[in-house]
C-alpha positions as CSV (number, residue, x, y, z in Angstrom):
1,X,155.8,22.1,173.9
2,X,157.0,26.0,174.1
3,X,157.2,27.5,177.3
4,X,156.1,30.9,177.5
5,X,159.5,32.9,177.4
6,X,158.9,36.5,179.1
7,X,161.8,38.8,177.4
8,X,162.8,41.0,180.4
9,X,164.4,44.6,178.6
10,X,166.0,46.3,182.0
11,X,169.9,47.3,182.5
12,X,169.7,47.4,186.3
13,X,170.8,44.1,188.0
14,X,169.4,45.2,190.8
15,X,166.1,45.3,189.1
16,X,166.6,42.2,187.5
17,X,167.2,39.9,190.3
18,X,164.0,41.9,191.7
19,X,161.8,41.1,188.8
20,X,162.9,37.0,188.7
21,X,162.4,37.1,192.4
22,X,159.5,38.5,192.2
23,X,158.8,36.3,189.5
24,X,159.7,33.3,191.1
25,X,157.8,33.6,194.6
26,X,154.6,33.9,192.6
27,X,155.1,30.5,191.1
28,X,155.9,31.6,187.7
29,X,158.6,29.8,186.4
30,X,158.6,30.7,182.7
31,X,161.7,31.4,181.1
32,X,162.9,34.8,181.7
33,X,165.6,35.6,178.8
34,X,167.0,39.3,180.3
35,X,168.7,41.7,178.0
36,X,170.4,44.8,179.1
37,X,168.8,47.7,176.6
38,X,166.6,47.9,173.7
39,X,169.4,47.1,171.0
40,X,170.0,43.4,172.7
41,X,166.1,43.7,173.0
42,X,165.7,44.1,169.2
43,X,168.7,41.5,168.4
44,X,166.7,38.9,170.6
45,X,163.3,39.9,168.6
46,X,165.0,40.0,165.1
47,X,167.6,37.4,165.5
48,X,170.6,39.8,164.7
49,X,173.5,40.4,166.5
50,X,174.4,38.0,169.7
51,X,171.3,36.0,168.7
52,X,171.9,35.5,165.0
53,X,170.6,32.3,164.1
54,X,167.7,32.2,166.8
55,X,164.8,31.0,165.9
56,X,162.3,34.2,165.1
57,X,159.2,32.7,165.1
58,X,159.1,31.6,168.7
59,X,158.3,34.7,170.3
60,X,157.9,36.3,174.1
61,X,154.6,35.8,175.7
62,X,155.1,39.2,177.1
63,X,157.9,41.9,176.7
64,X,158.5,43.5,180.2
65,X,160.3,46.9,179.0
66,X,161.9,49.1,180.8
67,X,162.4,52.9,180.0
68,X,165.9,54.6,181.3
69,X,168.5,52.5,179.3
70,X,171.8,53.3,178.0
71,X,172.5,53.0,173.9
72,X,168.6,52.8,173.4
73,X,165.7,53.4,175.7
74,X,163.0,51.5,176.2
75,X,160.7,54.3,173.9
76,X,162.8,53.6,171.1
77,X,162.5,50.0,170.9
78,X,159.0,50.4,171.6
79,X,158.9,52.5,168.4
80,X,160.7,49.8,166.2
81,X,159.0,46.9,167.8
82,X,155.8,48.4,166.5
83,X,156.9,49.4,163.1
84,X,158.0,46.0,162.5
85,X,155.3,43.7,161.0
86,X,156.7,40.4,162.8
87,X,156.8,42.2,166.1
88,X,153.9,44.6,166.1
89,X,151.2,43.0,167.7
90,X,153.5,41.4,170.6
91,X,152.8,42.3,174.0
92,X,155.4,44.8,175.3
93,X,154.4,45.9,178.9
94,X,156.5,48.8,180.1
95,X,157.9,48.3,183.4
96,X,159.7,51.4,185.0
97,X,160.0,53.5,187.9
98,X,159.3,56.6,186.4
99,X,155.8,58.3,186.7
100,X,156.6,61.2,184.3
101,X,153.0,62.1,182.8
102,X,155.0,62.4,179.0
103,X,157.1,58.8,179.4
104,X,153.1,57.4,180.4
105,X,151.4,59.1,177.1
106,X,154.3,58.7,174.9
107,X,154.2,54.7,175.8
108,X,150.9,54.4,174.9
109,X,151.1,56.9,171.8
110,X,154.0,54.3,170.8
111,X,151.7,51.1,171.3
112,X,152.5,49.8,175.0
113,X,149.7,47.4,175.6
114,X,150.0,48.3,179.2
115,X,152.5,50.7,181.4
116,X,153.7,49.0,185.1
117,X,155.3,52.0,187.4
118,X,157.7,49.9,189.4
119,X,156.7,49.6,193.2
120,X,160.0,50.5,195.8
121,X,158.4,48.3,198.2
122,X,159.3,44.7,197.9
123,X,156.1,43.3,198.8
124,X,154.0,45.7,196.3
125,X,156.1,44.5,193.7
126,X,155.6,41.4,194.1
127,X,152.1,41.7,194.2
128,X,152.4,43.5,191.1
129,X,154.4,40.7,189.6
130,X,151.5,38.5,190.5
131,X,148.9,40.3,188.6
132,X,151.1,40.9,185.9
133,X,152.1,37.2,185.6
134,X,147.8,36.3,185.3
135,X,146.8,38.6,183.1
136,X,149.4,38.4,180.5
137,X,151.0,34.2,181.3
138,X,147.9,33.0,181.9
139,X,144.4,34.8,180.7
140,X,145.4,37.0,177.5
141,X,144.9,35.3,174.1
142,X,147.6,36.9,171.7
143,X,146.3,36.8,168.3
């Protein structure tokens, strides 16, 4: 049986350890593989790189993406995830702490199936985490 691998796109470990936490006190023990910017993100998708030879057609349940990265942001990989036939209809779920108006449009303009502005609070975000983990673990049907 596949477990549900979330693919978690952020450079902060900070942030990370957040997010598994988070993850983890809402009973949601899927696999979480974390890469540090969109061009390990892509590798991971596309099997290139660090993860040559991984299997391509088991894909994330969910991408959580985050924005402000270093060598490529999270728009940028949002842009190639889409224009890529074996990635376009995966779930990628921007996860950020910016509220910029233009980084919220330009997400959706790109394809983000949903866009998560990170709560500072810990509580919120793990609430967050929670409703997150539902919807996209649990209830969506990917096609």
């Amino acid at each position: 049986m596949n477990s549900k691998v979330i693919l978690l796109v952020e450079d902060n470990p900070d942030d990370v350890k957040l997010t598994q936490r988070a993850l983890k006190k809402n009973n949601i023990l899927n696999e979480v593989v974390v890469v540090q910017d969109g061009v390990e993100a892509l590798d991971y998708l596309f099997g290139t790189g660090a993860y040559q030879g991984r299997d391509t057609n088991i894909k994330p349940q969910v991408v959580l993406l985050d924005l402000k990265m270093p060598r490529m942001d999270g728009l940028e990989a949002l842009h190639r995830i889409r224009a890529d036939e074996r990635t376009s209809l995966l779930p990628v779920v921007i996860l950020t702490t910016s509220s910029e108006d233009k980084d919220k449009i330009e997400s959706y303009k790109l394809g983000a199936n949903s866009y998560i502005r990170k709560p500072v609070d810990f509580d919120q975000f793990t609430v967050a985490v929670q409703q997150l983990g539902l919807y996209w673990l649990v209830l969506n049907e990917a096609p």
